[in-house]
C-alpha positions as CSV (number, residue, x, y, z in Angstrom):
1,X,15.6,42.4,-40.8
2,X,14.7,42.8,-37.3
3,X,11.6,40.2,-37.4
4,X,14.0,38.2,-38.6
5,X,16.8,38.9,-36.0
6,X,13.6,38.6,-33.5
7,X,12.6,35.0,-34.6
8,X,16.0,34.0,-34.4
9,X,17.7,35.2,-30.7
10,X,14.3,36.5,-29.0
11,X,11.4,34.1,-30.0
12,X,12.6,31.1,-29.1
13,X,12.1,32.7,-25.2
14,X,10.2,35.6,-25.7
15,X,7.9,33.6,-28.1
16,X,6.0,34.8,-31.1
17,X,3.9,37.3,-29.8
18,X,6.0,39.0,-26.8
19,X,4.3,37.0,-23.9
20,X,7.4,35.3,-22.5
21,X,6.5,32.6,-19.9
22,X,7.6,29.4,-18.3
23,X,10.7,28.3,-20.9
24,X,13.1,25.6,-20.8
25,X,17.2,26.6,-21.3
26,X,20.0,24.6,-20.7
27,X,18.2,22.2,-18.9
28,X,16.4,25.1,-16.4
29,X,12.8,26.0,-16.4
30,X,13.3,29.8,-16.5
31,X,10.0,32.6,-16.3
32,X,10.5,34.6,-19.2
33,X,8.8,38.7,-18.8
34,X,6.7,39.6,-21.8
35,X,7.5,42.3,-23.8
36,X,4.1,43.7,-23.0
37,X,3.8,44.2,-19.5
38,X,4.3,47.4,-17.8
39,X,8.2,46.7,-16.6
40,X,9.0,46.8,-20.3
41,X,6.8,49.4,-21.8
42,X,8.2,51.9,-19.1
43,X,12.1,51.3,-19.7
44,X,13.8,53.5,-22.0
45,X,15.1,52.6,-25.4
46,X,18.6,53.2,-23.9
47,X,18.1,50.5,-21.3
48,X,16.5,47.6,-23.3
49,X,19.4,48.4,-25.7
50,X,21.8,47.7,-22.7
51,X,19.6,44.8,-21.8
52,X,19.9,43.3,-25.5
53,X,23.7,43.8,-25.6
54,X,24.2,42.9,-21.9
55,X,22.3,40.8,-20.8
56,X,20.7,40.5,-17.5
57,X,20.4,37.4,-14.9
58,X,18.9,34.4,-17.1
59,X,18.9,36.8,-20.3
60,X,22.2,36.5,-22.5
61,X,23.9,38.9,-23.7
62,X,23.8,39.1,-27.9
63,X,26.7,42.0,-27.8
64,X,28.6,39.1,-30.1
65,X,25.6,37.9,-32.0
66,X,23.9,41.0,-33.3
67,X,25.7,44.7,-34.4
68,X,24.8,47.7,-32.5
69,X,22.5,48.9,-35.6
70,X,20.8,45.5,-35.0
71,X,19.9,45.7,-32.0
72,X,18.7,49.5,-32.2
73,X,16.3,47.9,-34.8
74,X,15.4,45.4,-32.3
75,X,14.6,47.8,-30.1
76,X,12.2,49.7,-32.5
77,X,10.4,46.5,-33.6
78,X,9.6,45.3,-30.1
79,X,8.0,49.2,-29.4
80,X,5.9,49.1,-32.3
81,X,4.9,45.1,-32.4
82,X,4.7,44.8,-28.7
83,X,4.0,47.6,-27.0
84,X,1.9,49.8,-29.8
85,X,4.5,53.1,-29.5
């Protein structure tokens, strides 16, 4: 379920293997972080759950999209697909 929750809210910026980069949203060129780099590997599970439910500057916030169990799982999928934990 959460490669699936991935593909649909995260992919589309994030892209299919984690690497972000230069993306286009609502009409704004926007420089997406990957999900590998050092920034991300180093925060805690508690703040890229708040970051997922939140949001953050040009990230949305998916507190309405995805249930708090989702996003836990999102959380656990991006450690082990992304950042080898």
């Amino acid at each position: 379920m959460a490669r699936v929750n991935y593909a649909a809210n995260c992919e589309p910026c994030h892209g299919p293997t984690g690497e972000g980069g230069l993306v286009k949203v609502d009409n704004k060129q926007i420089k997406v972080p990957s999900l590998k780099a050092a920034h991300a590997v180093k925060r805690t599970d508690e703040q890229i759950t708040r970051l997922i439910t939140n949001g953050e500057e040009a990230m949305p916030s998916f507190k309405d999209k995805l249930r708090p169990e989702e996003i836990a799982s999102l959380v656990k999928f991006v450690r082990t697909e992304y950042q080898g934990k």
